[in-house]
Every structure is written in C-alpha cells, then in structure tokens.
C-alpha positions as CSV (number, residue, x, y, z in Angstrom):
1,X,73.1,-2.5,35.5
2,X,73.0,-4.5,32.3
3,X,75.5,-7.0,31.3
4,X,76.7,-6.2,27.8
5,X,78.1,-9.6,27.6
6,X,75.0,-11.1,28.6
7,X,73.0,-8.7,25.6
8,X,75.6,-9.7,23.0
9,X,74.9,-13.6,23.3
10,X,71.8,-13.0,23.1
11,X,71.7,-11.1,20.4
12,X,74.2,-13.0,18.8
13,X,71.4,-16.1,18.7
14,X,70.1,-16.3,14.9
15,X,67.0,-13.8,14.1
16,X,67.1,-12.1,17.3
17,X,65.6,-9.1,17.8
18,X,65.8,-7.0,21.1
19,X,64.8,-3.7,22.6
20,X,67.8,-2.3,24.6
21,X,69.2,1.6,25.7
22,X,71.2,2.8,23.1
23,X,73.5,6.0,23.2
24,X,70.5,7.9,22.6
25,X,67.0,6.4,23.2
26,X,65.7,2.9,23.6
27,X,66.1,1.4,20.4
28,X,65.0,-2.1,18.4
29,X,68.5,-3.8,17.3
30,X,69.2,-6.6,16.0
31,X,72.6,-7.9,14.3
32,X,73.4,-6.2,11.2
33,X,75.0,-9.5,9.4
34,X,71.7,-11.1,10.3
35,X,69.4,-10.4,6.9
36,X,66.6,-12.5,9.4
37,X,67.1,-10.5,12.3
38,X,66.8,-7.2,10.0
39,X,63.8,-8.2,8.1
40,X,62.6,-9.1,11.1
41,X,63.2,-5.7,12.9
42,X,61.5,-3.9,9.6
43,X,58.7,-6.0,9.5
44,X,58.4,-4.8,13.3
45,X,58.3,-1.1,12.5
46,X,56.5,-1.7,9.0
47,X,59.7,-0.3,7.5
48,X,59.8,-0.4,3.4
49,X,61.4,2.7,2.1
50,X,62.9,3.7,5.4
51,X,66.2,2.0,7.1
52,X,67.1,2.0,10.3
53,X,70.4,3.5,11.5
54,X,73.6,1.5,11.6
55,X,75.4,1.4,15.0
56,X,79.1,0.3,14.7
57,X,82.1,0.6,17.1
58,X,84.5,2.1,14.5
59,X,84.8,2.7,10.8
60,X,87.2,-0.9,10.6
61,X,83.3,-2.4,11.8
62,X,81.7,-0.7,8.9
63,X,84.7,-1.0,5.9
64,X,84.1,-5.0,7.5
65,X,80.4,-4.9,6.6
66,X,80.6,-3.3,3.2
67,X,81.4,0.1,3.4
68,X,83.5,2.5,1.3
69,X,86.6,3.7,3.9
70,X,86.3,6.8,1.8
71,X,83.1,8.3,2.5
72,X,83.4,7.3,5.9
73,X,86.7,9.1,6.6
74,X,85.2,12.2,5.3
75,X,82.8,12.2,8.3
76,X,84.4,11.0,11.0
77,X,85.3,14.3,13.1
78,X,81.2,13.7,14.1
79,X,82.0,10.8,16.1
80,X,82.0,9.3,19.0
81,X,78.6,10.7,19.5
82,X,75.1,11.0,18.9
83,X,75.3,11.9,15.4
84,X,73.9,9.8,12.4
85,X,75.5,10.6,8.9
86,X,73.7,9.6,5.6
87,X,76.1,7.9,3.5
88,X,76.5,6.0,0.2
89,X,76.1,2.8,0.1
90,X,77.7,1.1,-3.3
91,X,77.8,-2.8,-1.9
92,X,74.6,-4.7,-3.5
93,X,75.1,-7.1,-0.7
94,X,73.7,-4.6,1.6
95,X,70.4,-3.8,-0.1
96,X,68.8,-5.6,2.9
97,X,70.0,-3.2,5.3
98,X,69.6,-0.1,3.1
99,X,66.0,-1.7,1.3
100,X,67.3,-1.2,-1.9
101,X,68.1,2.5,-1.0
102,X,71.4,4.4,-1.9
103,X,72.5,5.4,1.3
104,X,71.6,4.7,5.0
105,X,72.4,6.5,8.1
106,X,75.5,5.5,10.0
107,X,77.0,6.1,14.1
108,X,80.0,5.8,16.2
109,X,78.3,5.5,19.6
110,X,79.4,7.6,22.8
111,X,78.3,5.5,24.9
112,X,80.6,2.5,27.2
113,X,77.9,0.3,27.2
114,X,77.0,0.1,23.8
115,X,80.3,0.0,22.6
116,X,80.6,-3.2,24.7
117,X,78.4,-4.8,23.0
118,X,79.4,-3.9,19.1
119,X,82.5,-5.0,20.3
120,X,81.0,-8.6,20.6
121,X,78.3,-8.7,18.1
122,X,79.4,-6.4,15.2
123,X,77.4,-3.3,13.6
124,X,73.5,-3.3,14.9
125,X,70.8,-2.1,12.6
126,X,68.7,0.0,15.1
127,X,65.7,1.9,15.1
128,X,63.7,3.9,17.7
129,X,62.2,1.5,19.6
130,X,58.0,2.7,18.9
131,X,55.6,1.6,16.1
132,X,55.3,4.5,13.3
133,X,54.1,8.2,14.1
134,X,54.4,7.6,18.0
135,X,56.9,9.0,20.7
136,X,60.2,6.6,20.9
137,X,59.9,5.0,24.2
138,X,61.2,6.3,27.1
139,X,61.2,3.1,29.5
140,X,60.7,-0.3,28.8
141,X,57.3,-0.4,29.9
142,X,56.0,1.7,27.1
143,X,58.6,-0.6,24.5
144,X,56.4,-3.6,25.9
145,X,53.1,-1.6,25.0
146,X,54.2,-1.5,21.8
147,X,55.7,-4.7,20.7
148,X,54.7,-6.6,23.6
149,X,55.8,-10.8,22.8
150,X,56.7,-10.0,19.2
151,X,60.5,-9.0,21.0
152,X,62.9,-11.9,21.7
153,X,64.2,-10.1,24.8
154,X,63.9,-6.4,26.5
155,X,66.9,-4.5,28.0
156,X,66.0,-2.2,30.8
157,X,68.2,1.0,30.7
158,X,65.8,3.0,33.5
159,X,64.0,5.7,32.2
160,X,65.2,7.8,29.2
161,X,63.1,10.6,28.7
162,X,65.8,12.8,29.3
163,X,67.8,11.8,26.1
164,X,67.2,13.3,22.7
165,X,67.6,10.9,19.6
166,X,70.5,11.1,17.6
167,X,71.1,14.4,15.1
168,X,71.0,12.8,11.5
169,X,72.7,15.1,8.8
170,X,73.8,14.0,5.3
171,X,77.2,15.8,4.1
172,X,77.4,16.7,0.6
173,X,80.6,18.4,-1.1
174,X,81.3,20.9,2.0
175,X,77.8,20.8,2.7
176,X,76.0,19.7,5.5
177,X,72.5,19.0,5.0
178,X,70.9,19.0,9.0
179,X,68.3,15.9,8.6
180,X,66.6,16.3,12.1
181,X,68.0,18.0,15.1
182,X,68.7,15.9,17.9
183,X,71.4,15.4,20.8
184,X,73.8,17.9,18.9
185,X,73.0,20.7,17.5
186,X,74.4,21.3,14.6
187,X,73.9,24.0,12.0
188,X,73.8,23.5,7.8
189,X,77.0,25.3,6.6
C-alpha cells in the first residue's frame, strides 16, 4: 500500500517528477503549479503540441489554477471518474500546461488514493507513463524500462494491465465529440 502522504511530499519538492498509479493507468505526474516539473515531464515524453491531462480533486482545484467555472460546470455530470473532457482554456498563464494550445484535457478522479494526494499537492499534469507510440505501462518495471533514472521517484501500484486509460471526449454545444474510448464507454450524441 502506498502512502499518499508520503507521494505528496515528495512531489511537492521543486521540479519533481514521478511515475505513480493513477485512477486509470500508471501515469508520469508532476505538480501542475510547477512550470519546472511540467517542462520537465514534456521534455520526458517529447511532448510539443500535445498536453498531458490535468488531474484535480474538484472543479474549486481547477477555477484555483486558472480555469473558467463555466465551462467546467457544463461537464461535470462526467465525474468522479475516468473521463477526460477537452476544455477551453482562456488564462495565458497557463500556456505552459496547455503548450500554447486552446484547450487541454481535464479529470475528476474516482479513485481514494489519488484524491489523497490532490488533496495535498493541488491539480497534477499527468500523462501515460510510456515514451511515444508504445503500450502505457502496466507495472512499474516496464515504467523503469522506459525512463529508467531520468524519474525522481517510482510509485508501485501492482500490476495494472487490467485498467483501461481514461475515455477523453470534447463537448461542444450539446455535442459530444468521443476522443478515444477508454474506461467508459460513451457514445457521440
């Protein structure tokens, strides 16, 4: 068992990046209010026109960072849960997180231990924890294949092959534009 305190000091320390369970797969993570920890984690997965996904306990976490209450309200019947909603992003501040993009993909995690930690550390930018056009890792033995000492610290979670990543949809209008399927399905309307 993992102690979320002892993962939120850590990643609380300046510029860390770690590689910990999420609600969905094993994940890279790092702070969100930490632009060195983020450019760190994007330099990671050679990231430049694709952002992560931000994890946050509740929409008060994200409003906090820079968000528009607005067009979070108007998805928030998807969570707690493993969906990811593309949504606009009008704060400048926040090009570091988005890289310079509109919008970036947004969760409210089901998930007791993950929420333990956003409760210490704020939102976490996360993304799957493998280098590009690879399978996301499923234990942290493949997660140290990839990134091996480049990681400040691993998390083991066991073995995750059994979870699906998270179901990413974008909702325009009354639309719902299905991203990629994941954990819940969920059809376009």
């Amino acid at each position: 068992m993992i102690d979320h305190i002892h993962v939120a000091n850590l990643l609380n320390k300046a510029s860390t990046v770690a590689v910990m369970p999420t609600d969905t797969v094993y994940g890279l993570v790092a702070r969100a209010k930490d632009k060195n920890a983020v450019s760190r984690l994007y330099a990671l997965k050679d990231r430049q026109n694709k952002p992560g996904t931000l994890l946050a306990l509740d929409i008060d976490q994200l409003v906090e960072l820079g968000f528009k209450r607005k067009y979070i309200k108007a998805v928030e019947q998807f969570w707690p849960g493993p969906v990811s909603i593309i949504i606009p992003v009008v704060d400048s501040n926040l090009d570091y997180l988005t890289l310079g993009l509109a919008d970036i993909a947004v969760r409210v995690p089901d998930d007791d231990f993950v929420s333990s930690v956003l409760k210490l550390t704020g939102p976490l930018i996360t993304t799957s924890a493998n280098l590009p056009a690879q399978p996301p890792a499923t234990n942290l033995s493949e997660a140290r294949n990839y990134f091996g000492e480049k990681i400040d610290v691993y998390f083991d979670g066991g073995d995750l092959s059994n979870r699906l990543p998270s179901t990413i949809i974008r909702v325009i209008d009354d639309q719902i534009d299905v991203i990629r399927q994941g954990a819940v399905k969920i059809d376009g309307i």
